[in-house]
N, C-alpha and C positions, 0 to 999 in steps of 0.2 A: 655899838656906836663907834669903837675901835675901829672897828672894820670897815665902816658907812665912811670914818674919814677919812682913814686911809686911801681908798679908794678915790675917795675925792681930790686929795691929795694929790695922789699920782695921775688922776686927769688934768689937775690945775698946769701940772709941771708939763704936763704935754704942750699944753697952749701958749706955757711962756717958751718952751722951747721952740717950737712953731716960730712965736713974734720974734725971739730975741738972735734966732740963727741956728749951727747946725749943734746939733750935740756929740761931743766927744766922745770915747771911746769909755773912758775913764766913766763917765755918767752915765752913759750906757749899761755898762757892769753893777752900777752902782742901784739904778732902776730897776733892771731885770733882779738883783738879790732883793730888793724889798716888795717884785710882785712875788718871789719865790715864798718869802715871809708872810706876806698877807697870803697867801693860798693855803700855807698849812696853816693859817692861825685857822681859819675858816673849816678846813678840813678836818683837823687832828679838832676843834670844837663838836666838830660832827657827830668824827668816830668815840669822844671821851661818852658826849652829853645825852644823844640820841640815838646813833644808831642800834639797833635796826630800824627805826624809824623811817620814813620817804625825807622829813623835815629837821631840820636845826629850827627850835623858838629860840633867836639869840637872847630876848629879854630874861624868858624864865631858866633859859638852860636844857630847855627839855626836849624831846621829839614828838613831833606832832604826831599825831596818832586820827585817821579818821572815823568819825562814827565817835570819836572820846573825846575829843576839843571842838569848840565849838566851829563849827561848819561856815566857811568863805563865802559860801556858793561855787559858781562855775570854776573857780580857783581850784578848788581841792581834787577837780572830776583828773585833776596832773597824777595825784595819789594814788597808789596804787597796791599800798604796802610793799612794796619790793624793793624797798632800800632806794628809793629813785637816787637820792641826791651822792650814792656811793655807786653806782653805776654810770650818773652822769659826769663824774669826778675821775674813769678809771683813764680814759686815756692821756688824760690833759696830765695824769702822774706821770705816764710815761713821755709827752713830750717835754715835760721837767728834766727830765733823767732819774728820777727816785723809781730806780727799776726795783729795788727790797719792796716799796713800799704799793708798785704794782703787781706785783710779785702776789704778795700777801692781800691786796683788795681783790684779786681775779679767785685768790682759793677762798676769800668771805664769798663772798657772791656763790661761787660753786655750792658751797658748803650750805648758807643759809639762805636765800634768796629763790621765794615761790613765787610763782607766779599767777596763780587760781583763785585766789581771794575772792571772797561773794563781791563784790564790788564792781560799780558801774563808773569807766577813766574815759578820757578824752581818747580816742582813736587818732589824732593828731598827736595829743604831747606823748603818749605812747609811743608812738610809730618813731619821731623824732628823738625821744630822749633815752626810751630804756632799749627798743630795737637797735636804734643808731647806736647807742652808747654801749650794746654789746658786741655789735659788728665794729664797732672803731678799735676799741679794746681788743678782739681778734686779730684784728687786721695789724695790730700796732707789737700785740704778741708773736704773732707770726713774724712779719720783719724784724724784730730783735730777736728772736728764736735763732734768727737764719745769720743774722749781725754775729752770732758765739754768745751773746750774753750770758751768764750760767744763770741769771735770774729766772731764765725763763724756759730751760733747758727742759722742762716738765710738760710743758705745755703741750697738749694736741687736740684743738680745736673744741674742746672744752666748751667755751664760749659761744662759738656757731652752732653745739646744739641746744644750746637755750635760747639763744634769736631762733630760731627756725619754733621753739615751743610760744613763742608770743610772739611768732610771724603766724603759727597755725590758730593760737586764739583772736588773731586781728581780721584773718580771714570773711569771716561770717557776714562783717557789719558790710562787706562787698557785695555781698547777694544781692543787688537791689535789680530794678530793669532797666534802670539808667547806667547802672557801673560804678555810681556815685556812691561811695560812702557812707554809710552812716554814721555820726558826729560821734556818736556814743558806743560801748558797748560793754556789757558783763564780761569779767574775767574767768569767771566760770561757766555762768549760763548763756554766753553767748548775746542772742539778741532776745533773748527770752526773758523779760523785765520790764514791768512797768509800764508807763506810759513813754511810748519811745518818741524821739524828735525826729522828725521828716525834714528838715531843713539842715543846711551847713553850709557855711563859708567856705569862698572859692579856696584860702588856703589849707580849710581842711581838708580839703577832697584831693585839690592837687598838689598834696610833699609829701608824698610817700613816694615818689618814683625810682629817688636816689637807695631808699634802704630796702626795698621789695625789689629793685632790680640786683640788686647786692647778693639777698639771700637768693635769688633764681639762680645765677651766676655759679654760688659756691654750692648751693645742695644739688642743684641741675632739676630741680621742680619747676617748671616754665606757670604755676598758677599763679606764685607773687608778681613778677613783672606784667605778666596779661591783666590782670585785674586793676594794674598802679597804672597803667595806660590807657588802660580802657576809661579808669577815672579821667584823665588826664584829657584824653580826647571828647571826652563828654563835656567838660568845661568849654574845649576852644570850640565847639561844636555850637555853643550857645551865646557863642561872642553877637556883638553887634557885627555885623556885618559891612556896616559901612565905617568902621573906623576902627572894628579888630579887638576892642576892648570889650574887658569883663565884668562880670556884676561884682557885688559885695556877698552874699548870699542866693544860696541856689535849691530848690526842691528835690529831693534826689529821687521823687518818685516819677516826676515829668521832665525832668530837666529845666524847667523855666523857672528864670529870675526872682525871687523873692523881694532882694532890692538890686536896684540897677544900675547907680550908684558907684561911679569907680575909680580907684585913684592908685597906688604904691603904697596905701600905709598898711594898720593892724587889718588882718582878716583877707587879705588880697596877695599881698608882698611875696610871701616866700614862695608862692605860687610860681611868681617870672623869674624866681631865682632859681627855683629848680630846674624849670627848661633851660636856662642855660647851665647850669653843673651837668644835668642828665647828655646835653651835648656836648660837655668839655667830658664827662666820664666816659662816656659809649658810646659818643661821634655822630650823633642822632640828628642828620642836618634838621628834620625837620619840626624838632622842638629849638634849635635855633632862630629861626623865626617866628617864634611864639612870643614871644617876650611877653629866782627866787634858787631851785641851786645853780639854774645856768647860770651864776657867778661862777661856780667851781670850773663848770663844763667850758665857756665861753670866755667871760671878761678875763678872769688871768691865764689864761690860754693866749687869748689874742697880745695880755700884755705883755707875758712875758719873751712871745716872737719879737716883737716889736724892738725890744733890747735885747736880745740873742743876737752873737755873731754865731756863723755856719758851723765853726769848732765849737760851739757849746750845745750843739742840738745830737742828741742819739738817733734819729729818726731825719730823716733828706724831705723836710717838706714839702717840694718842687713834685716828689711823687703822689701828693693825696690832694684830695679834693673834699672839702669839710662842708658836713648838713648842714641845716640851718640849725640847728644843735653844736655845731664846730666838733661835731665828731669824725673820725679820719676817715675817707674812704681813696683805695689807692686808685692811681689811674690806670693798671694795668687789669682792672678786672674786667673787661670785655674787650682785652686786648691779649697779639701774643708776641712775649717780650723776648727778644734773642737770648739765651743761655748765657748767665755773665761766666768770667772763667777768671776769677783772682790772678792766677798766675800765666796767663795767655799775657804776650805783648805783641799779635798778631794787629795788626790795622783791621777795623770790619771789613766785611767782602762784600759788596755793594750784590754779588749772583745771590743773594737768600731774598732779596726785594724784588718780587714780583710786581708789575707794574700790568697794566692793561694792553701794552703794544711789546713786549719784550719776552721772548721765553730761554729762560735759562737752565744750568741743567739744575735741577734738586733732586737728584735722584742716590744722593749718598755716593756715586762714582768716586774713582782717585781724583778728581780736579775740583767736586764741589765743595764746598764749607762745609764744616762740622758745628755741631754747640760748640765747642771750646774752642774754633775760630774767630769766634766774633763776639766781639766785646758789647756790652751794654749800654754807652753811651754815648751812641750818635746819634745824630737825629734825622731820620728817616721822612720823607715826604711819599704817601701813601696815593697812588692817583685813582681815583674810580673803584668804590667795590666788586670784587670778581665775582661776577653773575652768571644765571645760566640764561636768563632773559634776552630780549634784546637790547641795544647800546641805551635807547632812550629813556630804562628803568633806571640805566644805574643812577648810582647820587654824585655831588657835585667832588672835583677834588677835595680831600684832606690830609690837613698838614697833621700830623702824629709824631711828637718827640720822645723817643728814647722807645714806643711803640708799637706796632700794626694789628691794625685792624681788619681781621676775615669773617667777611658775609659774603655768603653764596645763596640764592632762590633757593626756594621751594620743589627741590631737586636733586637727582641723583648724581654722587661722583662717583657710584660703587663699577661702575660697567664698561670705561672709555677705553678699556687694553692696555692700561699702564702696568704696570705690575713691579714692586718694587723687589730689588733683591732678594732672596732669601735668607740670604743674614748679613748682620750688619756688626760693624766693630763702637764699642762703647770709647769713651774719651778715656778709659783705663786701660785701654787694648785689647780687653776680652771680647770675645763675640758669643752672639747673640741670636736666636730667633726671632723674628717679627713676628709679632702676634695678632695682627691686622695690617692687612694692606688696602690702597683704595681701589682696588677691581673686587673687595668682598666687605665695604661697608654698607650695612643698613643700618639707619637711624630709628628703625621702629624695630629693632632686637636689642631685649634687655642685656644681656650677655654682653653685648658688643659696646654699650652706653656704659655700663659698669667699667669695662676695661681703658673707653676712653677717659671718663673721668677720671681714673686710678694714672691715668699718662696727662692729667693737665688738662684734658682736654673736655671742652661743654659744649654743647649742640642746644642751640636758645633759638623755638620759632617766632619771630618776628610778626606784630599784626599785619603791617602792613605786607604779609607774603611772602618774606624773606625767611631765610634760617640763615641765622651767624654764627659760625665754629670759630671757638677762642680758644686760643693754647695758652698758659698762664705756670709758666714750672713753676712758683709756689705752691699752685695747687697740686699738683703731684703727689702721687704716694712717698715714692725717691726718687734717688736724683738717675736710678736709670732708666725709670718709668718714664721720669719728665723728658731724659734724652729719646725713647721711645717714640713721645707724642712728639716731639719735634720735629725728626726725621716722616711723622706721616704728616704730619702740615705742608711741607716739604711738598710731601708727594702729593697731596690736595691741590696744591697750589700749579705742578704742575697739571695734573687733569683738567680744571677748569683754563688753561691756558690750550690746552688740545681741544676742547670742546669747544672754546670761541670758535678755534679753527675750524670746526667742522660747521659751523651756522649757527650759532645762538642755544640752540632748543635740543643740539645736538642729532642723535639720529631719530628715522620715526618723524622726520618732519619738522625742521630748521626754520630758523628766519622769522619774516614776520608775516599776517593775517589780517584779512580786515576785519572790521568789526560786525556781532551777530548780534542776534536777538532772539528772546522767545517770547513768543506769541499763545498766548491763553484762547485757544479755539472753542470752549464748552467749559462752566456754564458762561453766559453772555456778561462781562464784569466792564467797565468804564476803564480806563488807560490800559488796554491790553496787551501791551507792547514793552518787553523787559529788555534793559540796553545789557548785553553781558559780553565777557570778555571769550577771546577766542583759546583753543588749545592750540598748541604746536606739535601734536602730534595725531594719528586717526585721519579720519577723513575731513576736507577742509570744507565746510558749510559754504555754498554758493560755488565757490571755485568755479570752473571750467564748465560745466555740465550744471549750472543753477541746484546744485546737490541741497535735498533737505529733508525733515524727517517728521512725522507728526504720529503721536499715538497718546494711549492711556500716559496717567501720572500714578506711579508710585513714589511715597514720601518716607524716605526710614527714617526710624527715629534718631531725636538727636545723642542719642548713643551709641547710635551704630555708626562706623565707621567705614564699614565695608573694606577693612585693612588683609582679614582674609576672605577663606571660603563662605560664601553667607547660606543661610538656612534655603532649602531648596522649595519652604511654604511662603516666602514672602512674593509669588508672582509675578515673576520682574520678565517673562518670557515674555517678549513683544513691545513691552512698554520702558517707557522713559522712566529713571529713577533718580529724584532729587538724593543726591549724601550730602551729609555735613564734611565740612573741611576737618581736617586736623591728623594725626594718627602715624600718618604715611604718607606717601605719595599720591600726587594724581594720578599719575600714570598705574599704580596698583591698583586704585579704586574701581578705575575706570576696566581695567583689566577683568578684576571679579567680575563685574555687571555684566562684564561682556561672555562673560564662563556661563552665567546662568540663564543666559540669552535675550539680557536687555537690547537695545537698539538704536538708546541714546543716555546720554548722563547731563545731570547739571549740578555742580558743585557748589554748595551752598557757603559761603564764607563764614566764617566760626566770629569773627568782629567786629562789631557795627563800625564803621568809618562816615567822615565828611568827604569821599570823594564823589565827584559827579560822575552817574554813571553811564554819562553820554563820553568820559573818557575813557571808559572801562578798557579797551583796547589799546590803549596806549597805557595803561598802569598796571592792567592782569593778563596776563597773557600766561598758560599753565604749560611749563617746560614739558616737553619728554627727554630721552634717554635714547642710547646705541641701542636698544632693546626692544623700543616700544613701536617696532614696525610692525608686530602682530595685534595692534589696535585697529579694528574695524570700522567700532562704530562712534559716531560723533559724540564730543562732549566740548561743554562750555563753564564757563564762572560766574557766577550770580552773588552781588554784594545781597549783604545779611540783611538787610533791611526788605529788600526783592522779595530772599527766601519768604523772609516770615510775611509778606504780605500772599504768596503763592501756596504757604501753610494756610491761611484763612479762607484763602478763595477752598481749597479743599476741605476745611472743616466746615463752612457755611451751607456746602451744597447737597447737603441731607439726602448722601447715598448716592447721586448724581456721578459718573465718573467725570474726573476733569481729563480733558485733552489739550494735548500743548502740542506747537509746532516748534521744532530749531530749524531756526532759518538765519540768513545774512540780513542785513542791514537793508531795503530798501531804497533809492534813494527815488527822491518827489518824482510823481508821476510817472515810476515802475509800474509795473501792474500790480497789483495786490499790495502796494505798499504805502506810502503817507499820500493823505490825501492835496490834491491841487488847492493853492490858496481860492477860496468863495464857496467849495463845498463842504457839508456838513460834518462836522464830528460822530465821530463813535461809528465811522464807515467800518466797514472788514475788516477780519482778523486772518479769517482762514486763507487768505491766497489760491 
């Protein structure tokens, strides 16, 4: 009851301060020490009465215990036996400054704190409060690690491998065929319990973006964020269409609305909150347009900012971005930040900002910038993502403070002739070997991912098509590693500045394409006509010579990848072969097929998406490379929805081979192609 007034208290005082004018400096001080006091009245209750507990019962004293007190209902599904309310307590200690007393709740948690309990939690307050609240706690570690603080001088990364163990048991409840969530799930068994629920609220489906893009980011596992978007896109996928808004609950096995119903309060809210943190964190224009212990984790958090001057904070605010749990995530994690240097008093060097229309050198020379030239706090205006696509993919400007964000397509920077020095001087004056350059990166060799991460460096495939390389020196092994990845950013950055120059798609067939189709010639199926996106490299379907190609369909599975050599009994000699996306490159893929004497390719998209696939052309367009001028034969990009309808037409046809043609775009009253407005539907396929 102590605690219920005090609280109340210090909200009353807000509102006379509000009516009555501004508050002093003095009051301020005086506030922020009695949110400091009610926090640990609340806490130090916690740790005397209940912990290891998830709960404080302030009445009795004691900690809740599930399965032993008697049951809330959907309250307790927050429980999880893992000490919740000292987890969701750890970072808000450190933005107090009671670094002993963070210190000493990050080695409890190490120490006692499971997470496999037979028990069935909400997949929401999990995600939000014990994920969140180990990655904020990390994140909060790490930056006072790097501060000098001795508190925390032990510390390495501890905490990131227990999010990543209740990142992998949150996993599971994602299997569905929508993408969607399930509300619930076992900490042990998974989804293997009971009578499970088919439905869930748009906020539970869509707030995990911000803590599942976090763990992809830092373990370099691309399953957490695919799955957090895939959810994400499967809500706005079922928006109303004529006004944009979303239900209150949602089916996760059909994706349609449960109730329809929709507003900004409980069950909806944090949903439009996260699309926009998800685009204030990782610059995502196009979630921009989308629009009980959290006392510990949140309310004296918030209050005690609120009376904090900038000298009483351990931690720079201005850099993190809080869940809807108010746990910290920084803004530099899908981004890459210039090398601060303590004792640098150089001015930045505006040549490390690579822009869309300017190339500069980064090549490490005597005249470029180093890490320890350029300072950490300016603020950079980032213009257009450097693509290998053409102009019309990239995204709109972004403004980026303190900074920059690199995303590159679905494509290679390993081959454009750049070749950076052979060795290079550290900001200590030693030199050095480079141990990758960009004329020998592949992003599908484990060797070469290992050593980028070990340098800062993360390679994240994007649904919508893209790959974004983030350089990040906290993430770093040390600091000569991080100066390592720097210098090859550097050199990234210039490649894809030489590669615009060369045409878009680079070599092997630049620029842009019109748009193709394929055509289902055999068995006879109703809308036979698939809108798919063009390559930029290989032979260009229609061109000059009406060029096109029609044969058998082979379908590999969706685990094959076609990244190398494929098995020489899958029959691919003469015929077309649908792959799944992911893995590699297109231009490898397409390469194999063409080794074992396929004749055409269709690249199947690994993501369901809301794009229309009458733009397909103007949103997929599959890069090539300096290299891929030894590509023959045609190949094209089919959204995942297509694929799997061209999977069915092949399983329904009981033995029947399917035929398909790749052909271009007809346009009315070509020959073979859409029919003249008055006559009949379902006219010819085959041309």
């Amino acid at each position: 009851m102590a605690l219920k007034n005090a609280v109340l208290a210090a909200c009353v005082s807000l509102v006379l301060v509000a009516v009555v004018g501004a508050i002093t400096r003095a009051e301020k001080q005086h506030y922020k020490n009695k949110v400091v006091e009610m926090f640990f009245h609340a806490y130090n209750s916690y740790m005397n009465f209940a912990y290891p507990a998830d709960e404080l019962m302030p009445l009795s004293c004691k900690g809740r215990v599930r399965g032993v007190d008697r049951s809330r209902g959907s309250v307790d599904e927050a429980l999880g036996s893992f000490s919740l309310t000292l987890i969701d307590s750890l970072d808000t200690l450190a933005v107090l400054g009671a670094l002993d007393e963070f210190s000493e709740a990050i080695q409890l948690v190490l120490r006692d704190v499971r997470y496999d309990s037979d028990l069935v939690v909400s997949v929401f307050e999990t995600n939000i409060r014990v994920l969140g609240g180990l990655l904020g706690a990390h994140f909060a570690a790490v930056a006072l690690k790097e501060k000098g603080h001795h508190q925390l001088s032990w510390y390495s990364d501890q905490l990131l491998e227990k999010a990543e163990e209740v990142g992998q048991r949150l996993l599971p409840a994602f299997n569905t065929s929508t993408g969607l969530p399930y509300p619930k799930i076992n900490l042990l068994r998974g989804m293997e319990y009971g009578d499970v629920d088919k439905t869930t609220c748009t906020a539970c489906a869509g707030t995990n973006i911000l803590e599942f893009a976090a763990l992809s980011r830092l373990t370099g596992n691309a399953a957490y964020e695919t799955k957090a978007r895939r959810s994400m896109e499967a809500i706005w996928m079922a928006r109303h269409r004529g006004h944009d808004l979303v239900g209150t609950t949602i089916d996760i096995n059909n994706g349609q609305w449960t109730r329809k119903d929709s507003g900004v309060g409980a069950g909806i809210d944090s949903y439009y909150e996260y699309c926009l943190k998800y685009y204030i964190l990782l610059g995502d224009t196009e979630y921009l347009h989308r629009m009980d212990s959290f006392v510990l984790a949140e309310t004296f958090k918030y209050l005690y900012l609120l009376f904090s001057e900038e000298e009483d904070l351990v931690l720079d605010m201005d850099d993190f971005v809080f869940n809807t749990e108010a746990h910290l995530f920084p803004l530099s994690l899908a981004t890459s930040p210039l090398p601060p240097s303590p004792s640098s008093t150089t001015s930045p060097s505006s040549s490390v900002y690579v822009n869309a229309t300017e190339s500069t050198d980064q090549s490490g020379g005597p005249d470029a910038a180093t890490p320890t030239d350029v300072g950490g706090n300016e603020s950079v205006v980032m213009t257009r993502p450097l693509v290998c696509q053409k102009d019309s993919f990239a995204a709109p400007y972004i403004q980026a403070d303190r900074y920059r964000r690199m995303m590159l397509q679905q494509c290679t920077v390993s081959r454009f002739g750049i070749r950076p020095p052979p060795q290079r001087k550290r900001s200590d004056g030693s030199v050095y070997q480079s141990r990758l350059s960009v004329s020998s990166l592949d992003f599908s060799d484990r060797e070469q991912l290992s050593l980028l991460k070990d340098m800062g460096i993360v390679i994240q495939a994007m649904s919508d098509g893209r790959v974004q390389i983030s350089h990040t020196m906290q993430l770093a092994r040390n600091q000569e590693d991080a100066e390592e990845g720097w210098y090859l950013m550097q050199e990234i950055i210039k490649a894809m500045d030489a590669q615009r120059a060369m045409g878009g798609g680079g070599g092997g067939g630049g620029g842009t394409r019109e748009a193709k189709q394929v055509w289902i010639l055999s068995p006879d199926v109703e809308d036979d006509k698939i809108a798919v996106g063009p390559a930029l490299f290989g032979p260009d379907l229609g061109g000059d010579k009406d060029y096109q190609v029609a044969a058998g369909l082979v379908i590999l599975e969706e685990s094959s990848k076609a990244c190398s050599t494929l098995p020489g009994d899958l029959g691919l000699s003469g015929k077309i072969v649908l792959i799944p996306r992911g893995g590699c490159l297109f231009v490898q893929k397409v390469r194999e097929a063409q080794k074992m004497g396929a004749v055409g390719v269709i690249i199947e998209d690994n993501v369901l998406t809301d794009h229309n696939a009458d733009s397909l052309p103007q949103t997929f367009s599959m890069s090539g490379d300096t290299t891929s001028g030894d590509i023959q034969i045609p190949s094209v990009f089919m959204l995942a929805e297509d694929g799997a309808r061209l999977r069915d037409v092949a399983a329904t046809s009981y033995g029947e081979e399917v035929f398909v043609l790749l052909t271009w775009t007809r346009k009315k009253g070509e020959e073979g192609g859409e029919e003249e407005e008055g006559e009949e539907e379902g006219g010819g396929g085959s041309g």
